[in-house]
VEXDREN-2710 file (C-alpha; in Angstrom, 1 decimal):
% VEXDREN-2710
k/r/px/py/pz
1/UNK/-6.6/-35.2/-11.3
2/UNK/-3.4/-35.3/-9.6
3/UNK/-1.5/-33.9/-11.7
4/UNK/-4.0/-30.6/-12.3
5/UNK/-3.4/-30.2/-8.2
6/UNK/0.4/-30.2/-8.9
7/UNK/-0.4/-28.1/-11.5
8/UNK/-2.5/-25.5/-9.5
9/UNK/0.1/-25.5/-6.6
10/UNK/3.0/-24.5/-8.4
11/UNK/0.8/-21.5/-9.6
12/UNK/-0.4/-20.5/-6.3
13/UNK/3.7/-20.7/-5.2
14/UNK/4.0/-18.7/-8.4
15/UNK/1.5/-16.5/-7.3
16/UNK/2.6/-15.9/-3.8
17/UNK/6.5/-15.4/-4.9
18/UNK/4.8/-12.4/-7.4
19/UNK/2.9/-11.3/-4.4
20/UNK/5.6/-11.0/-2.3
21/UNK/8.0/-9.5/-4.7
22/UNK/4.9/-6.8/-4.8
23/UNK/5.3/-5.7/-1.7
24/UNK/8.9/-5.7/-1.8
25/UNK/8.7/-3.2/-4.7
26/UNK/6.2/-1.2/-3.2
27/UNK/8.5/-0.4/-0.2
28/UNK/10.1/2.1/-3.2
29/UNK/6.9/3.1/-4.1
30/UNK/6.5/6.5/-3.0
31/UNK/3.8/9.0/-2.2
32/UNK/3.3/12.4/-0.9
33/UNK/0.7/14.1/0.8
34/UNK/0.3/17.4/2.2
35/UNK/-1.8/19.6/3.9
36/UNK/-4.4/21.8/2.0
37/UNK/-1.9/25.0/2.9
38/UNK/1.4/22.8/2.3
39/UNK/2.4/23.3/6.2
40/UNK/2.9/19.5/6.8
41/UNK/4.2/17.4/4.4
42/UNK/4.4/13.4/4.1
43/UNK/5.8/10.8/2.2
44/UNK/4.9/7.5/2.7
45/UNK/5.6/4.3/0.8
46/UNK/3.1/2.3/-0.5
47/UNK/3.4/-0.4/1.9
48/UNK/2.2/2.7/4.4
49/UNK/5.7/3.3/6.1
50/UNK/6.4/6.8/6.6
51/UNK/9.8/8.0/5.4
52/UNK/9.2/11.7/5.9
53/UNK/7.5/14.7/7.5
54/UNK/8.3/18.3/6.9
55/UNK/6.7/20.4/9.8
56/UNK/6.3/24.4/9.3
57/UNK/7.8/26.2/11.7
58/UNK/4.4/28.3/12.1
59/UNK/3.1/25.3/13.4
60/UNK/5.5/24.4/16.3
61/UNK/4.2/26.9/18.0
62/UNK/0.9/25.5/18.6
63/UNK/0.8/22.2/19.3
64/UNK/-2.9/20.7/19.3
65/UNK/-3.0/22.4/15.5
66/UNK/0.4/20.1/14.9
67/UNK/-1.6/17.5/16.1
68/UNK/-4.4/17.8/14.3
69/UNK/-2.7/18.9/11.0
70/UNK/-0.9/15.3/11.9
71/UNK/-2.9/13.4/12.2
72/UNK/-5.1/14.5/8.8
73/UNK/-2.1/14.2/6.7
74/UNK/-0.6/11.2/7.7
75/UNK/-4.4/9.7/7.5
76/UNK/-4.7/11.2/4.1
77/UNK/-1.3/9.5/3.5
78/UNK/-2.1/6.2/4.6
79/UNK/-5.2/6.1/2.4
80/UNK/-3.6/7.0/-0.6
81/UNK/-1.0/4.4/0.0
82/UNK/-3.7/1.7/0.6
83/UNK/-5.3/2.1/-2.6
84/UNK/-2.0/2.0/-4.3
85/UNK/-1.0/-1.4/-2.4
86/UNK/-4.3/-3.1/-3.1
87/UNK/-4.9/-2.2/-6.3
88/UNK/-0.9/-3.5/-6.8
89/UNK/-2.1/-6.7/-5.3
90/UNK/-5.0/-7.2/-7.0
91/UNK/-3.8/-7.2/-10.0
92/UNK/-1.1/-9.9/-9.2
93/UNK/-3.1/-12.1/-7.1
94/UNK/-5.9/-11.7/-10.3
95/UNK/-3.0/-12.6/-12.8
96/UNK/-1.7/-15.5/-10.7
97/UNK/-5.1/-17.3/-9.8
98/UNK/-5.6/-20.3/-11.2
99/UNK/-9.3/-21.0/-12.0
100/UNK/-10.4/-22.5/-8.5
101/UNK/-14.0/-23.2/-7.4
102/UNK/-14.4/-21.0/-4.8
103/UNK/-11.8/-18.7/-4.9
104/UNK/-13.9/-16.2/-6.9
105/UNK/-13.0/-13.7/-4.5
106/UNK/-9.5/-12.8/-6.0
107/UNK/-11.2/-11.4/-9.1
END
């Protein structure tokens, strides 16, 4: 018995080293997202850290459409970045899971 806990720990270290090298990665993951008429542009890493925004110069000049045009694309960009990091984790925390009563919820 003891030795299956030993067994399952080392896993779950294994597990959580693969995890973290994940996200590691997926800070040069990158994605792009624009606006439907390509005036704003972001890219944004999978771990949802913005590295860039390219701003029309039509839109400078009025300010609550910046806004807005902001605050859509960078929403868009966060959303596809979320799927992209969860569906990355999944799949490593589902690899790395030892079979454990209870912890059904990593499947």
């Amino acid at each position: 018995m003891f030795g299956d806990m030993m067994g399952m720990m080392s896993k779950l270290k294994e597990a959580q080293k693969k995890v973290e090298e994940t996200k590691e990665r997926l800070n040069s993951v990158l994605l792009d997202e624009s606006s439907s008429d390509n005036k704003l542009s972001v890219t944004i890493t999978a771990n949802r850290t913005i590295k860039s925004l390219e701003i029309n110069d039509e839109l400078l000049e009025d300010k609550e459409m910046l806004e807005d045009y902001l605050i859509l694309t960078i929403n868009k960009a966060i959303e596809k970045a979320t799927k992209v990091n969860e569906a990355e984790l999944a799949a490593v925390a589902k690899e790395g899971m030892p079979n454990i009563p209870g912890m059904d919820m990593f499947k």
